[in-house]
C-alpha positions, 0 to 999 in steps of 0.5 A: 449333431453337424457342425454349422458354419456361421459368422458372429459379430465381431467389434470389427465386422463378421467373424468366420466361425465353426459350431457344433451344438450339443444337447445337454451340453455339460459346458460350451467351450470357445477354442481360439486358434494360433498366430495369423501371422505363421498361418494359424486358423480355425482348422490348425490340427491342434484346435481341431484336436482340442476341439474334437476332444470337447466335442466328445466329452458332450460340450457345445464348441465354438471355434473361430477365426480371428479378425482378417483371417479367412472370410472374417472382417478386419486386420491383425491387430497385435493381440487387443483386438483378438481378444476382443474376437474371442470375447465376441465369441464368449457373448455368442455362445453364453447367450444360446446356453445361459446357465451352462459352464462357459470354458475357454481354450486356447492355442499358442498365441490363441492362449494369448488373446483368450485368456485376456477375454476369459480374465475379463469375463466373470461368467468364464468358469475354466479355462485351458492353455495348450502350449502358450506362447509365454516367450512371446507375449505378455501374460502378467494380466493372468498373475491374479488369476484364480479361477482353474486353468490347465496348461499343457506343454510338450517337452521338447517344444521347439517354439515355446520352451518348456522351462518358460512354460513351466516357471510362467505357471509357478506364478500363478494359481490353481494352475494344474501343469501338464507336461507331455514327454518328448512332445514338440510344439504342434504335437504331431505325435502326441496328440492322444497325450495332450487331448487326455491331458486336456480332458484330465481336470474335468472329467 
């Protein structure tokens, strides 16, 4: 199937948006880009990677672009409204596939806005953190946490270091730890690592 562009409705407006439907979709996946602020989008490599990656493991994706970031409505708003985007995208996708497992990726600071929308949503069955931005942001909300959640992290991240990563996941449960060796923090040769990583828990 295409891809379709489209927008949703967001909290704040119309949010720009990148689907790709899938016919007995195993799971519908919504992907959530990096910081706005050092030019993160929808189309970042990596989001497209761990899209193309679900994608073809047979699931439907939604990727997005946060408010005030390309033709979507709104401003920047320190997080609390981002993860009011993702959770607006959580709702759009669930109601064209209810009854299929709802999954939520994220990217760096895209971890960061989807997991609070994914900790919100009962109806989240699994989520994936690829390179969360741990030394950033606040992730306590996720201390309680139980459901399934697979973080990839490269070794040699040069924005979010390992070592962060690696104790911020102690803290939590059924957290499955993928380190990628010698990986910097947008993969840019190891991205066949990480999409296997992002895939491993699930196939």
């Amino acid at each position: 199937m295409q891809h379709q562009r489209l927008f949703i409705d967001g909290s704040v407006g119309r949010l720009q948006a990148l689907y790709r439907p899938a016919e007995d979709a195993r799971a519908v996946v919504v992907v959530c880009h990096p910081h706005p602020g050092f030019g993160g989008t929808m189309q970042n490599k990596v989001v497209y990677w761990m899209a193309r990656a679900f994608e073809d493991a047979g699931c439907a994706v939604l990727r997005f672009n946060f408010r005030g970031v390309g033709q979507s409505a709104g401003a920047w708003d320190e997080g609390r409204g981002e993860a009011d985007d993702a959770a607006a995208a959580l709702d759009w996708l669930n109601m064209r596939y209810q009854g299929v497992p709802l999954w939520l990726a994220g990217f760096s600071f895209g971890c960061f806005a989807g997991l609070q929308a994914a900790h919100r949503d009962a109806r989240v069955e699994r989520m994936f953190a690829v390179a969360p931005a741990v030394n950033l942001w606040d992730f306590s909300f996720m201390e309680e946490e139980k459901r399934p959640l697979t973080v990839i992290a490269g070794t040699a991240d040069e924005i979010v270091p390992y070592v962060a990563v690696a104790a911020a996941s102690k803290l939590l449960k059924n957290v499955h730890l993928h380190a990628i060796k010698d990986a910097g923090h947008f993969f840019p040769a190891h991205r066949q690592a990480m999409v296997k990583a992002l895939l491993s828990d699930v196939q």
